[in-house]
LOVO-529719 format. One record per residue (C-alpha): residue number from 1; residue in one letter; x, y, z. Coordinates in nm, 3 decimals, padded with zeros to 5 digits. Layout:
N
(site NUM; 'A'; (X; Y; Z))
...
This chain:
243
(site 1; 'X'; (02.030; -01.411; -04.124))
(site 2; 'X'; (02.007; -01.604; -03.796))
(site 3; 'X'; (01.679; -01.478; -03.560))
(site 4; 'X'; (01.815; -01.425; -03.218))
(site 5; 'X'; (01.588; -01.385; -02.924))
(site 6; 'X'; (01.467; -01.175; -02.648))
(site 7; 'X'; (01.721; -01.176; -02.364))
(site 8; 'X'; (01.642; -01.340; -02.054))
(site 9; 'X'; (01.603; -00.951; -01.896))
(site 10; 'X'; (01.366; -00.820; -02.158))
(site 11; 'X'; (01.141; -01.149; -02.048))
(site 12; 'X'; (01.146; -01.112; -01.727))
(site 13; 'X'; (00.989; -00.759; -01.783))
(site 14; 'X'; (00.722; -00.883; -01.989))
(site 15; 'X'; (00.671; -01.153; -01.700))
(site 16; 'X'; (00.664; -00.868; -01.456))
(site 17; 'X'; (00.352; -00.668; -01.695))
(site 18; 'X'; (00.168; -01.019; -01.779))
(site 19; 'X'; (00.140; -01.099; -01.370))
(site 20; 'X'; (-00.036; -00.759; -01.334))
(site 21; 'X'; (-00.267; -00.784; -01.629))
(site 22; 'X'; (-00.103; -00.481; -01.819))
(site 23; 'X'; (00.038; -00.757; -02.108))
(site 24; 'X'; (-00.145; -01.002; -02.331))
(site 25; 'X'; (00.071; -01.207; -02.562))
(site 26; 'X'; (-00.095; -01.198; -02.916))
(site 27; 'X'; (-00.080; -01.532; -03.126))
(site 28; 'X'; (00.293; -01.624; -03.209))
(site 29; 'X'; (00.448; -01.412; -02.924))
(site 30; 'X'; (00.431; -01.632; -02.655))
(site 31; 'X'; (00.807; -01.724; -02.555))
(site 32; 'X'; (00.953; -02.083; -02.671))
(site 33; 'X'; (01.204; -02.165; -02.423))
(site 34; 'X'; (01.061; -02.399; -02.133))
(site 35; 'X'; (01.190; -02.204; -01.883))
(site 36; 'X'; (00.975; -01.843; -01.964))
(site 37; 'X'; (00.687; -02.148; -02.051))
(site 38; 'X'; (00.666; -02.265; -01.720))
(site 39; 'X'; (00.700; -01.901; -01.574))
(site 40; 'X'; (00.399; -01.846; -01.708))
(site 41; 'X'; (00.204; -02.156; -01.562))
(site 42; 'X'; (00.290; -02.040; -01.224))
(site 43; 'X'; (00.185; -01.697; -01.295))
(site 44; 'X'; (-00.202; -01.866; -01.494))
(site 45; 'X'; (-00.123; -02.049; -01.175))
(site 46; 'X'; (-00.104; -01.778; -00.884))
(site 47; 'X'; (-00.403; -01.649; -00.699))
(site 48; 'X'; (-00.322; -01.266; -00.745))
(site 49; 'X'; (-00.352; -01.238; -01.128))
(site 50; 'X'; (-00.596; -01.040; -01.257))
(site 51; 'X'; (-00.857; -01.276; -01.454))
(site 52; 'X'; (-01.077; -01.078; -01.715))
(site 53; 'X'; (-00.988; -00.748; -01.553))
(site 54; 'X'; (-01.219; -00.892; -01.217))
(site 55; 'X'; (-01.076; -00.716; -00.899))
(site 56; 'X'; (-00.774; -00.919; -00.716))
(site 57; 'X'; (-00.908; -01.054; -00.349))
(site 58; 'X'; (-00.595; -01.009; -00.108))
(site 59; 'X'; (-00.784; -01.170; 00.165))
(site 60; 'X'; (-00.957; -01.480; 00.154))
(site 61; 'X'; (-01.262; -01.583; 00.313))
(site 62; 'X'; (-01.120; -01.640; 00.709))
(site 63; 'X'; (-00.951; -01.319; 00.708))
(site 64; 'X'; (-00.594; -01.472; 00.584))
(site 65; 'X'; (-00.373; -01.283; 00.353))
(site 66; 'X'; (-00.357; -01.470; 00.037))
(site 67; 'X'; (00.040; -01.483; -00.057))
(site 68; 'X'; (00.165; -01.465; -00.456))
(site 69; 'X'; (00.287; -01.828; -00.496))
(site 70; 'X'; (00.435; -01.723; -00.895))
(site 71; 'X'; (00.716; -01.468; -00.688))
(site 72; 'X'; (00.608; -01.209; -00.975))
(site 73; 'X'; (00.362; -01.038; -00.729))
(site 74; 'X'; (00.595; -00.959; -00.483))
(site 75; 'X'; (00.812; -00.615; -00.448))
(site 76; 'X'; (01.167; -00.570; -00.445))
(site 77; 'X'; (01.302; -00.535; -00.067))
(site 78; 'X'; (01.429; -00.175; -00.231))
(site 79; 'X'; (01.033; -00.074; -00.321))
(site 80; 'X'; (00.930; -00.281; 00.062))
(site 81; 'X'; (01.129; -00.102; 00.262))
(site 82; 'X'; (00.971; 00.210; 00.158))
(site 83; 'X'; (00.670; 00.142; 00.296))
(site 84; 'X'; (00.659; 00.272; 00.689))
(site 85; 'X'; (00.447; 00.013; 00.887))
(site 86; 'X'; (00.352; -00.384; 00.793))
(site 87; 'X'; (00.013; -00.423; 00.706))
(site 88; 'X'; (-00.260; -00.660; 00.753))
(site 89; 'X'; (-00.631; -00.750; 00.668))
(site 90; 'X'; (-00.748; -00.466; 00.867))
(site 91; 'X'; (-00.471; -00.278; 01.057))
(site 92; 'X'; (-00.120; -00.186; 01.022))
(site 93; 'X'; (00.169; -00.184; 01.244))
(site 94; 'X'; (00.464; 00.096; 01.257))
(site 95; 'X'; (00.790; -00.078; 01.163))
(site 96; 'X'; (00.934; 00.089; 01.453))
(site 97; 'X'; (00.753; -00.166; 01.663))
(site 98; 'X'; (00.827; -00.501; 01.465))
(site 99; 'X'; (01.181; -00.392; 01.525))
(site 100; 'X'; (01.149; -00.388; 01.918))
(site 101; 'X'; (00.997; -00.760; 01.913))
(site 102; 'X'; (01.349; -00.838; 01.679))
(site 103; 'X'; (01.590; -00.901; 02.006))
(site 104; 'X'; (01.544; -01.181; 02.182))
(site 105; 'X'; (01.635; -01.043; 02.520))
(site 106; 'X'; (01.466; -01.121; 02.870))
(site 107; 'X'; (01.133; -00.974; 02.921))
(site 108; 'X'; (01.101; -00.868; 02.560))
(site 109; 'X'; (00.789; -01.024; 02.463))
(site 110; 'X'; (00.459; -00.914; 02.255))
(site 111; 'X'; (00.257; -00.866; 02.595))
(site 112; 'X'; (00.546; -00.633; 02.691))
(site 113; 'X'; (00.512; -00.411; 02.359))
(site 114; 'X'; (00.109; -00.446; 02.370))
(site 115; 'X'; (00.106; -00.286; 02.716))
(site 116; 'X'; (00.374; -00.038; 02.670))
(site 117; 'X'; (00.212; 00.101; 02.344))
(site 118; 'X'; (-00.159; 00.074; 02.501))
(site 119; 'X'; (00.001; 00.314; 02.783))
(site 120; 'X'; (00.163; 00.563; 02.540))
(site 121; 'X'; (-00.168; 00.541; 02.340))
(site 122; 'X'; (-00.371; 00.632; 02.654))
(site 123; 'X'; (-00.147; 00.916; 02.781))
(site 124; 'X'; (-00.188; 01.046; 02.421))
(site 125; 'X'; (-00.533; 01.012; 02.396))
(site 126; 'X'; (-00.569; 01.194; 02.806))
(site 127; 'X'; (-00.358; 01.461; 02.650))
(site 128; 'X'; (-00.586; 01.553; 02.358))
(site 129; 'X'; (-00.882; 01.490; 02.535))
(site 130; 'X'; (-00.753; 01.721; 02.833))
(site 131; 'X'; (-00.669; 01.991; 02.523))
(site 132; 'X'; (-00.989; 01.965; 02.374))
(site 133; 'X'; (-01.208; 02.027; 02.677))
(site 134; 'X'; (-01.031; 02.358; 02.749))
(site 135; 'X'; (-01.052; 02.451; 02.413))
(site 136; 'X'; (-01.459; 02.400; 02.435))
(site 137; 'X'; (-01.438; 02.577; 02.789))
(site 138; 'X'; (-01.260; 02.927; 02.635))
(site 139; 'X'; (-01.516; 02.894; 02.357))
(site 140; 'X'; (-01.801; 02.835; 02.594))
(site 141; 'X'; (-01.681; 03.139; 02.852))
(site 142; 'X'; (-01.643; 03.396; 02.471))
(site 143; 'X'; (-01.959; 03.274; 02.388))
(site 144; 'X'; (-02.090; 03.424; 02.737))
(site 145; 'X'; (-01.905; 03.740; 02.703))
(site 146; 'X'; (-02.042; 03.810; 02.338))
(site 147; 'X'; (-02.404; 03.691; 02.398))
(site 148; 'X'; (-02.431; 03.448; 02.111))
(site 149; 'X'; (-02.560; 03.138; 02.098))
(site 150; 'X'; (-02.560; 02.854; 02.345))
(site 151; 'X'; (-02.284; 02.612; 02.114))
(site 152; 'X'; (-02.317; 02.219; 02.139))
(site 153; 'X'; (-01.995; 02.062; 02.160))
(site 154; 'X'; (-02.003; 01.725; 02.077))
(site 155; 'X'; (-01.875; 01.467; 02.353))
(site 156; 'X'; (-01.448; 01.348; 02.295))
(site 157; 'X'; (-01.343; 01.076; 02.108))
(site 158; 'X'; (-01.325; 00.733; 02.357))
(site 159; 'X'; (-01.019; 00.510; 02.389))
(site 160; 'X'; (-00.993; 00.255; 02.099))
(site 161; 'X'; (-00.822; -00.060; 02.326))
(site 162; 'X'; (-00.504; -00.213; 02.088))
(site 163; 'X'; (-00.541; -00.545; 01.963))
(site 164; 'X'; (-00.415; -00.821; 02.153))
(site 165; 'X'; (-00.061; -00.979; 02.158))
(site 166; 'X'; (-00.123; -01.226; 01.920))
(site 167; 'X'; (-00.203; -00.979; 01.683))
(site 168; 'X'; (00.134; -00.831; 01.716))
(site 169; 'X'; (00.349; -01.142; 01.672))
(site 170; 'X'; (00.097; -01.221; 01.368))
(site 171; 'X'; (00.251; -00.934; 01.230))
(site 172; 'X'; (00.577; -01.018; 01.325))
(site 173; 'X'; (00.576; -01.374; 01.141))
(site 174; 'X'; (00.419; -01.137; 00.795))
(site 175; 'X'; (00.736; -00.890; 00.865))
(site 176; 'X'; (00.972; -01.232; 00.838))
(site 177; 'X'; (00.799; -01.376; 00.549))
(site 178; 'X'; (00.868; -01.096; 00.360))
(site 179; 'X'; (01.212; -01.143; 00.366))
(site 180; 'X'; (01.223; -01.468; 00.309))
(site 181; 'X'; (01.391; -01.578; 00.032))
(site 182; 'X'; (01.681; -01.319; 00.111))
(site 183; 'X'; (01.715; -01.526; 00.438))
(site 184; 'X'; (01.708; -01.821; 00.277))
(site 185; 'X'; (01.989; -01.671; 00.051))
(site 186; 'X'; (02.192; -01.599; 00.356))
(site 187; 'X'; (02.148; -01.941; 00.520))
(site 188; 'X'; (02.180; -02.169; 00.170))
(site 189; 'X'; (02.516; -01.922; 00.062))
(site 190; 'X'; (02.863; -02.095; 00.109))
(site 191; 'X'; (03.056; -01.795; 00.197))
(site 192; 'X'; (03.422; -01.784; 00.364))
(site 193; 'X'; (03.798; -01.896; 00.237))
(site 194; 'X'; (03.884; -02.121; 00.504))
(site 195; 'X'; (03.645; -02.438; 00.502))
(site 196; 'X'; (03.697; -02.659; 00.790))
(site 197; 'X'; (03.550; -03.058; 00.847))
(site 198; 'X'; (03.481; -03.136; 01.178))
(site 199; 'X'; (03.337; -03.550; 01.230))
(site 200; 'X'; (03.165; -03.663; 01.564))
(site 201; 'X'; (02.965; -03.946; 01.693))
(site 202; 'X'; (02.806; -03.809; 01.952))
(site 203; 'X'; (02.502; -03.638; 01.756))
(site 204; 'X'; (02.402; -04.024; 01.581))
(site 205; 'X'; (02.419; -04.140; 01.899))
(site 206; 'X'; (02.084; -03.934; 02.030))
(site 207; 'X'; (01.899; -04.042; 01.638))
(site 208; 'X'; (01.585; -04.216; 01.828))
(site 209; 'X'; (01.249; -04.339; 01.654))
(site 210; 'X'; (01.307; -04.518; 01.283))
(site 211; 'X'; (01.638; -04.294; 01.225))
(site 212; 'X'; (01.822; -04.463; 01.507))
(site 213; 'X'; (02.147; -04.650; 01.403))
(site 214; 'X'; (02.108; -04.549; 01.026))
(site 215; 'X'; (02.427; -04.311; 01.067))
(site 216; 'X'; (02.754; -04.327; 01.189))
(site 217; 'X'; (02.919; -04.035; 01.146))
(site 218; 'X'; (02.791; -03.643; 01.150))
(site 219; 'X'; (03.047; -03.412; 00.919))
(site 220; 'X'; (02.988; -03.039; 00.933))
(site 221; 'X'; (03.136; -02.778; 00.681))
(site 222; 'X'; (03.238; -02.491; 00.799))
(site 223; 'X'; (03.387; -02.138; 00.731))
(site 224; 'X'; (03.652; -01.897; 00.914))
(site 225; 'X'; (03.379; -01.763; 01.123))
(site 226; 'X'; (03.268; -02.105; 01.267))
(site 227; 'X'; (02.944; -02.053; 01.030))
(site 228; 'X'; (02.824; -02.431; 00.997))
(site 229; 'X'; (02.774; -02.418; 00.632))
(site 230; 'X'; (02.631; -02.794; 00.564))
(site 231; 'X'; (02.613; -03.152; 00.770))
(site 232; 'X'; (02.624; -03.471; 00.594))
(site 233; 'X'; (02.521; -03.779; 00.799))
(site 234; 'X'; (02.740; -04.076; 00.667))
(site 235; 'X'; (02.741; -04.467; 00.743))
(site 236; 'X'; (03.044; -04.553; 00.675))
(site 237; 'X'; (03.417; -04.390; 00.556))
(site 238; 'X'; (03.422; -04.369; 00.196))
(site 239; 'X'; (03.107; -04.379; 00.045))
(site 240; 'X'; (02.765; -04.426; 00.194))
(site 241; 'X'; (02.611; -04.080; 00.201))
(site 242; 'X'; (02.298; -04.050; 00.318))
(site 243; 'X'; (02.199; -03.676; 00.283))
């Protein structure tokens, strides 16, 4: 009887277990197709396996986050989204505020959000403060009234300053990179029924440095939605594609 093998989804499971050290293939159980074989270079290859059960360093030695480069180490956006705020070596920001950096409107900048949120911060932090004191005054004025001891109150909390703008689009750019490869999904995805051609001249005519005068023509695909799906850059009618 003919020995069929794993399917394709029971492998990628096992790739899934191997990438976070819970799976050690034994001798003969290692898959034989090249594709699953070269999975598993990339994953012997990737920075965030677990090597001899040693602990996994996230952050590398200038404070960068080190980034899974096998694609096993990463969560589904389904699991992602869960999480409530984008983190990073030391701090984490509420997705609430990566969303108000999103439109690019006038005056919406990450000195904007850094001084808005440093001024809700601070009216927060006046409030509590203001809330504490009288708190320690009512205790201070029972204390009188019932003769106990003189109580020490310890001095409030001061203002922790936010970190500065660049920090926030830093965290913007790690919010994009995580969806990634769905935007590149999007972008890459020929989508639509009608597909229109549409040839000019005009955009070979500004080509300067060494790619002036290789093309003649500039053809872009599109869809119903005037989505420019691809551009080919052509010397001549006929053949003579260049890209």
């Amino acid at each position: 009887m003919t020995k069929t093998g794993k399917p394709d989804g029971c492998w990628a499971g096992i790739m899934h277990q191997y990438a976070q050290g819970k799976h050690r293939f034994s001798t003969g159980q290692r898959p034989k197709s090249k594709k699953w074989k070269s999975v598993i270079q990339r994953i012997d290859a990737c920075p965030l396996t677990p090597i001899f059960n040693l602990p996994v360093r996230y952050i590398d030695i200038f404070g960068r986050k080190i980034l899974c480069k096998c694609g096993y180490h990463v969560l589904d956006p389904a699991h992602r989204n869960r999480f409530p705020a984008v983190l990073t070596a030391q701090l984490a920001l509420d997705r609430k505020c990566v969303t108000i950096l999103k439109p690019r409107t006038v005056g919406n900048s990450s000195s904007y959000l850094q001084q808005a949120l440093e001024e809700v911060h601070s009216e927060e932090w006046a409030r509590h403060t203001i809330e504490y004191l009288a708190d320690c005054e009512l205790h201070k004025k029972r204390s009188t009234i019932t003769q106990s001891d003189v109580a020490v109150y310890m001095r409030p909390p001061r203002f922790s300053p936010l970190p500065l703008a660049q920090w926030f689009e830093t965290v913007h750019a790690n919010e994009i990179l995580g969806h990634l490869e769905e935007m590149k999904g999007i972008i890459t995805s020929t989508s639509g029924r009608i597909l229109k051609l549409d040839s000019t001249k005009k955009i070979t005519k500004k080509l300067a440095g060494g790619l002036a005068y290789t093309a003649t023509w500039m053809t872009n695909v599109s869809n119903e939605c005037g989505e420019v799906l691809n551009c080919v850059l052509t010397t001549g009618e006929g053949a003579g594609l260049e890209g």
